[in-house]
C-alpha positions as CSV (number, residue, x, y, z in Angstrom):
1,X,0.0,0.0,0.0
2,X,1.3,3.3,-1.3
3,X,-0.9,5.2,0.9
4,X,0.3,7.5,3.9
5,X,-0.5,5.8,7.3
6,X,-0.6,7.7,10.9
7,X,0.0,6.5,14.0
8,X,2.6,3.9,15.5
9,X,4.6,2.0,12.5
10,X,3.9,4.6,10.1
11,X,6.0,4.7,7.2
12,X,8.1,7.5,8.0
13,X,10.0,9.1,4.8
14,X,13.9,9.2,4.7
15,X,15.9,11.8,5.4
16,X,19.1,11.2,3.1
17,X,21.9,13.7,4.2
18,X,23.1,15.9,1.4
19,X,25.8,18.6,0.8
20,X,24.7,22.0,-0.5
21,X,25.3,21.3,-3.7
22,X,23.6,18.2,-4.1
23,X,20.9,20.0,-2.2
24,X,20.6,22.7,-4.9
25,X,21.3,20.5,-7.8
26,X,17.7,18.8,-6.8
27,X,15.8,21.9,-5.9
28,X,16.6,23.5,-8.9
29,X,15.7,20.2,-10.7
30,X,12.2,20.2,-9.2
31,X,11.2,23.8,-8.3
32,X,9.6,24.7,-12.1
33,X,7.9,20.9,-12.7
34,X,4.1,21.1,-12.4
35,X,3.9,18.5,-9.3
36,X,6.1,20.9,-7.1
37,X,5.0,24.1,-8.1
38,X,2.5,25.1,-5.0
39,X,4.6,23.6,-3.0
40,X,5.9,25.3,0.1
41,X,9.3,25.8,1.2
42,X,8.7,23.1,3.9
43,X,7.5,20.9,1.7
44,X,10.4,21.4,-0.9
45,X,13.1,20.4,2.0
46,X,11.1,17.6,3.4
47,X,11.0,16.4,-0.3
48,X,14.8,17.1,-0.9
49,X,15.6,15.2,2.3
50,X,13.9,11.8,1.2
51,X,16.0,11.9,-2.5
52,X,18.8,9.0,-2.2
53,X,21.7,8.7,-4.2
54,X,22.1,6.1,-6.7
55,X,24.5,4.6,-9.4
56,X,24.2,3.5,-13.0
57,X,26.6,2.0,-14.8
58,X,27.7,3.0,-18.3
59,X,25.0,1.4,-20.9
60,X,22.5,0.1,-18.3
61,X,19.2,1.0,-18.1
62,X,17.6,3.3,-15.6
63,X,13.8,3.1,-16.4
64,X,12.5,0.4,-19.2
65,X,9.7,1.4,-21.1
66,X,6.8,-0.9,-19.8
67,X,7.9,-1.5,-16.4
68,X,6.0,-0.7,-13.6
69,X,6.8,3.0,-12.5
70,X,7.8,3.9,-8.8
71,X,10.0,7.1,-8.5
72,X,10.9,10.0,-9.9
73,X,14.5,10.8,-10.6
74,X,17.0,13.9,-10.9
75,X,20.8,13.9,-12.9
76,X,23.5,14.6,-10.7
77,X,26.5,13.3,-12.9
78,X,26.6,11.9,-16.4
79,X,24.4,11.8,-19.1
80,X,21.6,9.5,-20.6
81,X,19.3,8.7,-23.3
82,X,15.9,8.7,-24.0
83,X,14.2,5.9,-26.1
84,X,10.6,5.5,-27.2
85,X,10.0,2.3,-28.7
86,X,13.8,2.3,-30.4
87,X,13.1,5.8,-31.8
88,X,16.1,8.1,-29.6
89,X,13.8,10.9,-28.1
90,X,16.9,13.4,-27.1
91,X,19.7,13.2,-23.7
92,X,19.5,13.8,-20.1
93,X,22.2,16.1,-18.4
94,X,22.8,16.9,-14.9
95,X,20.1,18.7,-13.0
96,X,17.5,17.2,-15.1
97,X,14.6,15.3,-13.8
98,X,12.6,12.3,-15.6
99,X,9.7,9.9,-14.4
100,X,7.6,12.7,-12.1
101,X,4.3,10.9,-13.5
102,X,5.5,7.9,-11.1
103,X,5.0,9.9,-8.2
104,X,1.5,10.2,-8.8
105,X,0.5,6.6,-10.7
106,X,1.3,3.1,-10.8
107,X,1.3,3.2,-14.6
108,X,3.9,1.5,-17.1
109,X,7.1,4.1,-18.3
110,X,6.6,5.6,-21.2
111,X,10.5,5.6,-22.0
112,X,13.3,3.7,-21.5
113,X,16.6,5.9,-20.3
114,X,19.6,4.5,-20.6
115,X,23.0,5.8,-19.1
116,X,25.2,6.7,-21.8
117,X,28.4,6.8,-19.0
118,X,28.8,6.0,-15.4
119,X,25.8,8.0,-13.5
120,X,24.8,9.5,-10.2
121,X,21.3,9.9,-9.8
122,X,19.4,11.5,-7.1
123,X,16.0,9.3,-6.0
124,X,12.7,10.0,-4.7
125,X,9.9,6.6,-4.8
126,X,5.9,7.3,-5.2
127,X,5.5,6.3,-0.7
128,X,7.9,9.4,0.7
129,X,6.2,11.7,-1.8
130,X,3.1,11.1,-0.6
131,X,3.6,10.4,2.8
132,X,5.5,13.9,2.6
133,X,2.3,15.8,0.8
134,X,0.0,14.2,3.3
135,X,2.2,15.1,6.3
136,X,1.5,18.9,5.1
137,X,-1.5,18.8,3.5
138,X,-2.8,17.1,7.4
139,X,-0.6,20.3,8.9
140,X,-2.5,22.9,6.7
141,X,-5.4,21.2,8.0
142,X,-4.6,21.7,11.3
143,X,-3.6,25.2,11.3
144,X,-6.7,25.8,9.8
145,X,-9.1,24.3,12.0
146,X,-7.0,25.9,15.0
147,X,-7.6,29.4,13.0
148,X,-11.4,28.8,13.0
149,X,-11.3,27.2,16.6
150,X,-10.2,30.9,17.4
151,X,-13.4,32.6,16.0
152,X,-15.7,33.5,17.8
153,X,-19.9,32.8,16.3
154,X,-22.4,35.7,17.6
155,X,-26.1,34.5,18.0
């Protein structure tokens, strides 16, 4: 189940400790795509956190066209390509992004991207996104009903 849980044994998101420049490389990745847009600065650092690094070799494939999608990932070093079908779509540098629509659905890749050299990628799966926007949207909530708590109803 992909869906955020409360309470004892809930899945908490990971914080994965980053330098500053790893730190950037992401937010700048991720601050102009439509999923991250109205998000708040909170929200962009709790999502930053819970990126973690990975490694692809030269040639191998990061995401297969047809494969079950479960993250969303961001370019730190290297380079890859994009594939529909066999037809070569165009290349990936650092502080790109590709596979956002994984965040939001269990649906099959569109692409397959393949490292054209030895890659470092930055991480996020489908659970610590949403566990993340729960965790504020549930805050926003709160502060809200703790506003209206506050006001005061004349007969």
């Amino acid at each position: 189940d992909d869906g955020p849980a409360e309470g004892p044994g809930a899945y908490v998101p990971p914080v994965v400790p980053k330098n500053d420049a790893s730190r950037r490389l992401i937010y700048n990745a991720i601050r102009h795509n439509v999923l991250f847009k109205a998000c708040s600065t909170d929200e962009l650092r709790d999502l930053i956190d819970a990126f973690r690094a990975e490694h692809r070799g030269s040639k191998s494939v990061v995401i297969r066209e047809g494969d079950h999608g479960d993250g969303f990932y961001v370019l730190s070093v290297g380079s890859v390509s994009v594939y529909e079908s066999t037809e070569f779509k165009g290349t990936l540098h650092p502080g790109m992004g590709f596979g956002e629509i994984a965040l939001l659905y269990s649906c099959p890749r569109t692409a397959t991207v393949r490292a054209r050299e030895d890659c470092h990628l930055w991480f996020m799966d489908r659970r610590a996104f949403r566990a993340i926007m729960a965790r504020h949207k549930r805050k926003r909530l709160n502060m809200k009903l703790m506003l209206l708590e506050k006001v005061k109803i004349h007969d």
